[in-house]
C-alpha positions as YAML, in Angstrom:
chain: A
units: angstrom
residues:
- id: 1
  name: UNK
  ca: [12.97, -53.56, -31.45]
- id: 2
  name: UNK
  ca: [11.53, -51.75, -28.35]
- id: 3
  name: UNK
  ca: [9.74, -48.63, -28.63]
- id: 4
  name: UNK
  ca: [9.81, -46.26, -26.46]
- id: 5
  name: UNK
  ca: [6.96, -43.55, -25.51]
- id: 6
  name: UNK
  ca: [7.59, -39.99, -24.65]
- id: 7
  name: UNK
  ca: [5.61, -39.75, -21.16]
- id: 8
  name: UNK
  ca: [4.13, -42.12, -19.30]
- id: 9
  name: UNK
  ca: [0.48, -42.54, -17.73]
- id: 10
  name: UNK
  ca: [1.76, -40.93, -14.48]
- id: 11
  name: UNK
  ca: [3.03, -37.82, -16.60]
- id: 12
  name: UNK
  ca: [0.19, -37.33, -18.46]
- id: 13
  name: UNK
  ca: [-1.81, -37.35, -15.99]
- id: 14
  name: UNK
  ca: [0.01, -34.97, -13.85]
- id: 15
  name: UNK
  ca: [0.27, -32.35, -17.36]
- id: 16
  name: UNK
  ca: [-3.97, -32.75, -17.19]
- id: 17
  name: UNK
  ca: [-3.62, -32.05, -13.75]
- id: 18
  name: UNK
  ca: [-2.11, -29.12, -13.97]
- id: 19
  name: UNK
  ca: [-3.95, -27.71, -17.32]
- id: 20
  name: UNK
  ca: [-6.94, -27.61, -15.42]
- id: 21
  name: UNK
  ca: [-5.68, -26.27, -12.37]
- id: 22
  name: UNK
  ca: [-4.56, -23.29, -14.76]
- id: 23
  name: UNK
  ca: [-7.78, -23.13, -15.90]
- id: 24
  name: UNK
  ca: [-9.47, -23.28, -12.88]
- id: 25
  name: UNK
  ca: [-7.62, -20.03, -11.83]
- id: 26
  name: UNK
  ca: [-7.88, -17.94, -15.09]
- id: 27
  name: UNK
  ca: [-11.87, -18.53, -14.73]
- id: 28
  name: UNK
  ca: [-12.11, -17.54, -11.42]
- id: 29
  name: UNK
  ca: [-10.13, -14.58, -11.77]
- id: 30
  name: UNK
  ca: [-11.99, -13.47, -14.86]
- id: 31
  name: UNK
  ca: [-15.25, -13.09, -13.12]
- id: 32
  name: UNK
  ca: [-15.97, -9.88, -12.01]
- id: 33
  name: UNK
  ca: [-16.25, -8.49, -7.85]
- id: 34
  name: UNK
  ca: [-18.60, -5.82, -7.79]
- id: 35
  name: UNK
  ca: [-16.91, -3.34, -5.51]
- id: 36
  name: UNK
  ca: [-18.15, 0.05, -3.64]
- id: 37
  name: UNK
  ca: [-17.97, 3.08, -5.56]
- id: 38
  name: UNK
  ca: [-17.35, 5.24, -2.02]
- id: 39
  name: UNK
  ca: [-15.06, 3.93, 0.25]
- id: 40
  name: UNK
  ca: [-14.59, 6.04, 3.99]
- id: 41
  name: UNK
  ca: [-12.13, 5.66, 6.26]
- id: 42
  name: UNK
  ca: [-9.50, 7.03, 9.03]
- id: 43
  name: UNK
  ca: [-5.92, 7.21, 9.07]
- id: 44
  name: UNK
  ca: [-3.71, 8.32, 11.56]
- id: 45
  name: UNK
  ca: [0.51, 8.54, 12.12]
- id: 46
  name: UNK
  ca: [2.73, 9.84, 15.16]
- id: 47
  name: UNK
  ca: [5.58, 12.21, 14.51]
- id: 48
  name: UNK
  ca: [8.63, 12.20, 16.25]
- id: 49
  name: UNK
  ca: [11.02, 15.06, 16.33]
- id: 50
  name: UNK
  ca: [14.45, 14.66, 17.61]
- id: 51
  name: UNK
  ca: [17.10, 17.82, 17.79]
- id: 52
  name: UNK
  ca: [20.25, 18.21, 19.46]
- id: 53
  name: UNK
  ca: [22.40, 21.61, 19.60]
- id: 54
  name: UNK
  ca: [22.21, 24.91, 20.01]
- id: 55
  name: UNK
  ca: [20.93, 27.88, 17.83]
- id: 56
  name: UNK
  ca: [19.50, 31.52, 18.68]
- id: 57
  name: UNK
  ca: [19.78, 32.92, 14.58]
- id: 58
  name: UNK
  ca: [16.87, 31.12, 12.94]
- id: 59
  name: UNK
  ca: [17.84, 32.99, 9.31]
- id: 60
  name: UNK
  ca: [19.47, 36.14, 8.53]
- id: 61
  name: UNK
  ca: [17.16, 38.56, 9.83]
- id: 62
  name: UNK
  ca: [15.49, 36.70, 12.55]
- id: 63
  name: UNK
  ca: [16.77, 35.93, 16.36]
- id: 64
  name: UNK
  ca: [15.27, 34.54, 19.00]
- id: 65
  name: UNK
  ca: [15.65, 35.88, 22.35]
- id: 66
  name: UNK
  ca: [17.37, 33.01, 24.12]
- id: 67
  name: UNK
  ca: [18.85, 30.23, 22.24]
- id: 68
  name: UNK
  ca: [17.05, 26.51, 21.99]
- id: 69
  name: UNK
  ca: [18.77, 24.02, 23.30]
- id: 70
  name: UNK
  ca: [18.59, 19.98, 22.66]
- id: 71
  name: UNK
  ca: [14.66, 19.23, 22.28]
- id: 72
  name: UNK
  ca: [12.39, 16.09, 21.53]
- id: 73
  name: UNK
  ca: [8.69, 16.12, 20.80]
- id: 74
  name: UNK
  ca: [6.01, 13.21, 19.84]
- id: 75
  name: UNK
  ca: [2.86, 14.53, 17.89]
- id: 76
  name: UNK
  ca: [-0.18, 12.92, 16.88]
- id: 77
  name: UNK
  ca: [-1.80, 12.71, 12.96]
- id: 78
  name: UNK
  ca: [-5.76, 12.00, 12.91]
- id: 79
  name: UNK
  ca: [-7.66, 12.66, 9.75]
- id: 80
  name: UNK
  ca: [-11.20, 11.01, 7.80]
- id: 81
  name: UNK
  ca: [-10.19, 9.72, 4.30]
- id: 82
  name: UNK
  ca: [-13.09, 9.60, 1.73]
- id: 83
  name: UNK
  ca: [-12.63, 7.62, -1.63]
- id: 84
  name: UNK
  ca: [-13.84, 7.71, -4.44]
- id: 85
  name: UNK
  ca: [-13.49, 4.98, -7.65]
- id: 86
  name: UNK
  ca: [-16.13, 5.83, -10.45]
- id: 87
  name: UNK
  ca: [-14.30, 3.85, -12.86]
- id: 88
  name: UNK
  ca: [-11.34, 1.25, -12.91]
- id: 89
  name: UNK
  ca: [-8.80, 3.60, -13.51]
- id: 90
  name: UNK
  ca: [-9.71, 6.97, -12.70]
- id: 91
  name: UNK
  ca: [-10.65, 7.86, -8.96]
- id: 92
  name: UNK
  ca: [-9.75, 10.70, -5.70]
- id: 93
  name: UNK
  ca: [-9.35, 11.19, -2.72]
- id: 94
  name: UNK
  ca: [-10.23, 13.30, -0.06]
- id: 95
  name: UNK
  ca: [-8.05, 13.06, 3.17]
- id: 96
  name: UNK
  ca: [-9.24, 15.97, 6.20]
- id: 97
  name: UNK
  ca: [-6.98, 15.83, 8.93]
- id: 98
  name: UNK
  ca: [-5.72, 17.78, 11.97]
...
């Protein structure tokens, strides 16, 4: 009567193989990165406006003298951003721009 065995050397092997590629992972994950507490930076965006038509009422009291007609504009976002992460949950912001 044969006998068989559930896995083989090769699969065995390959299950260690992984196991300790697992645990490779976990422990280098676990170990703690010692980050700033301030960070600084700057941020910046462009803003593109886009209108086409006519109006002269701008609400129901207001009207301008001559009506505006189709228009387009580009405008520029520049501001400092300050950080700040006293703990690992709680932290603010600060973000100063023109």
């Amino acid at each position: 009567m044969k006998t068989y065995k559930l896995f083989n050397q090769s699969t065995s092997q390959k299950i260690l193989l992984g196991l300790m590629l697992i645990f490779v992972t976990t422990t280098s994950y676990s170990q703690q990165i010692i980050q700033p507490k301030v960070w600084f930076g700057i941020s910046g965006a462009a803003n593109f406006n886009s209108y086409s038509g006519t109006t002269q009422t701008l609400n129901s009291t207001t009207k301008a003298p001559t009506a505006f007609h189709d228009g387009k504009s580009v405008g520029a976002y520049v501001a400092a951003l300050m950080e700040l992460t006293p703990s690992k949950v709680w932290g603010m912001r600060l973000n100063v721009g023109y």
